[in-house]
N, C-alpha and C positions, 0 to 999 in steps of 0.2 A: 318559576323563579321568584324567588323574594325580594318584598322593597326592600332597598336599601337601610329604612329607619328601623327597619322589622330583624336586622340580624343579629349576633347574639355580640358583634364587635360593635357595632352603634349603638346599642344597647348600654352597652358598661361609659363607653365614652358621652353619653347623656347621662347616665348616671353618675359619673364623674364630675363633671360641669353642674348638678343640683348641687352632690354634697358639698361642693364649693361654695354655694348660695344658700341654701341651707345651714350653714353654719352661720354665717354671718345672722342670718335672722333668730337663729338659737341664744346667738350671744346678746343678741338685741333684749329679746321675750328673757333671758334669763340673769344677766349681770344689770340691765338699767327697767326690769320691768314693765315693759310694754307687752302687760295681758291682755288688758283690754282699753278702749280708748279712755281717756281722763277726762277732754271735752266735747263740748258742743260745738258741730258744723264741724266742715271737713274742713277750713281754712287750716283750724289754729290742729288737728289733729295732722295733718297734712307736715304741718311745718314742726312738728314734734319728729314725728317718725324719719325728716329728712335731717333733722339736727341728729338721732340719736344712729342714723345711718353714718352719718357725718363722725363723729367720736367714735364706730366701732374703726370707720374705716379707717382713724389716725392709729386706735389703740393695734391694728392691726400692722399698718406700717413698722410700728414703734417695735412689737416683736421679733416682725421681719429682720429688721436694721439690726438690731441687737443679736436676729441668729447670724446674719450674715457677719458682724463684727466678732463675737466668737471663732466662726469657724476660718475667719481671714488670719486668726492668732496662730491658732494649730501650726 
């Protein structure tokens, strides 16, 4: 019998749940440019990457709200 993480339905639904997370860090690396780190020490890079976590998470809200207002008009 197969583990459970091993079949080809658990499979797709882990892979479901990256590209959801995967995305967001796409939009990170490519709309605010976080290639590689800017400074020195993990303090101040630490608190970079949580601000710019921080803005995708509103800008993504901000899409949300606006589809969800769209399709409230239909």
């Amino acid at each position: 019998m197969r583990c459970p993480a091993k079949t080809p339905q658990a499979a797709r639904e882990l892979a479901s749940r990256r590209a959801k997370v995967e995305y967001v860090f796409r939009d990170i690396k490519i709309r605010f440019g976080y290639a590689k780190n800017r400074y020195r020490g993990l303090v101040k890079n630490a608190a970079r990457l949580t601000f710019l976590t921080a803005i995708a998470n509103v800008l993504r809200g901000d899409a949300y709200e606006s589809r969800s207002l769209i399709a409230s008009e239909i």
